[in-house]
C-alpha positions as CSV (number, residue, x, y, z in Angstrom):
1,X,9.7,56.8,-91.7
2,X,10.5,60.5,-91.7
3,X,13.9,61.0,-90.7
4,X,14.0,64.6,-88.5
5,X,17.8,66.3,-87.3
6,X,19.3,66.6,-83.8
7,X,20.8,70.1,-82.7
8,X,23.2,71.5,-84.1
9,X,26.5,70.7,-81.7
10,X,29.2,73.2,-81.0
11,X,32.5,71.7,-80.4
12,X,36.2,73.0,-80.1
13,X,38.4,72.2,-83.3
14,X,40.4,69.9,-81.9
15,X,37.2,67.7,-81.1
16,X,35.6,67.9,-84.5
17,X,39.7,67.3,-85.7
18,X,39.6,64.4,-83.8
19,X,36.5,63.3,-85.1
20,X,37.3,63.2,-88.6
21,X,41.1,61.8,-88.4
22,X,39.0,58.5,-87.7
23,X,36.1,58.2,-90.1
24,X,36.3,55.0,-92.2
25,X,36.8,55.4,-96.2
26,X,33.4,57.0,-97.5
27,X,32.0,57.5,-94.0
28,X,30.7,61.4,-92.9
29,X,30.8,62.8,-90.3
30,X,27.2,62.7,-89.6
31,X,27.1,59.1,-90.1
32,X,29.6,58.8,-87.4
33,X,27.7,61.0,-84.7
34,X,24.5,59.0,-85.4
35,X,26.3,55.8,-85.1
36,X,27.9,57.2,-82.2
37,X,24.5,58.1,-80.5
38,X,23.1,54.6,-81.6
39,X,26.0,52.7,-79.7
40,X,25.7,55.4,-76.9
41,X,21.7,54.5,-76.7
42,X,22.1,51.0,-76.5
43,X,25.1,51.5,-73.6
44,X,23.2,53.6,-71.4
45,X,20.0,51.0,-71.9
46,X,21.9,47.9,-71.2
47,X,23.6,49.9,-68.2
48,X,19.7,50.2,-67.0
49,X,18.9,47.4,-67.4
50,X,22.1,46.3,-65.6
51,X,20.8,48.4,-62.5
52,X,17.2,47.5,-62.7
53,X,18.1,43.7,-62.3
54,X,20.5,44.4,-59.7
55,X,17.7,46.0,-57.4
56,X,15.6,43.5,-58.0
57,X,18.0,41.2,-56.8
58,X,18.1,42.6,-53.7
59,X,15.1,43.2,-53.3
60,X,14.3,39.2,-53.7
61,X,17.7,38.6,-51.4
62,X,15.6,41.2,-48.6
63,X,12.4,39.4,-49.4
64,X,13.7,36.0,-49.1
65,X,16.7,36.4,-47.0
66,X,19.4,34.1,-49.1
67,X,22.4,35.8,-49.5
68,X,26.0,34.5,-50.5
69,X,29.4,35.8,-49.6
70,X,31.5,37.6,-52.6
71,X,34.2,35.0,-52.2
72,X,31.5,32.4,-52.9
73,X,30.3,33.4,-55.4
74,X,34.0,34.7,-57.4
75,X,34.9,31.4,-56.8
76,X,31.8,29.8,-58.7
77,X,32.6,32.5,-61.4
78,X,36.4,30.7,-61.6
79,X,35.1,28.0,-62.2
80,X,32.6,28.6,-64.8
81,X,35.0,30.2,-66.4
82,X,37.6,27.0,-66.3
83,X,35.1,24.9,-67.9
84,X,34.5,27.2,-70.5
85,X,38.2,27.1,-71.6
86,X,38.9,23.7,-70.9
87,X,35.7,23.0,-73.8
């Protein structure tokens, strides 16, 4: 596969500073902006996904009319979660 560049990015010193006071032993910093855009990709499709099941749950809750209460639910949550750390 071809690899091809992004724009070039303007940014104030202190950014680009910032930037580079973190970078790992042997790491650039164009390695870091593309790993940053990777982990930035995969957020902002995970947070879509997030928001496209959401409407389709309430869309099935209009279409089929079940809802629960918050409380309800928080409370199954709790205890989920106590089982889990009781394992």
């Amino acid at each position: 596969m071809k690899t091809s560049t992004i724009p070039s990015l303007r940014v104030e010193p202190e950014l680009r500073h910032a930037a580079e006071s973190v970078l790992h032993d042997n790491e650039s910093l164009s390695s870091f902006v593309a790993q940053s855009l990777r982990v930035n990709i995969n957020q902002r499709r995970a947070q879509q996904e997030f928001i496209a099941r959401g409407l389709a749950s309430q869309n099935e809750a209009r279409r089929s009319g079940e809802y629960y209460a918050a409380e309800d639910v928080l409370h199954e949550l709790d205890a989920m979660l106590a089982r889990t750390e009781n394992k």
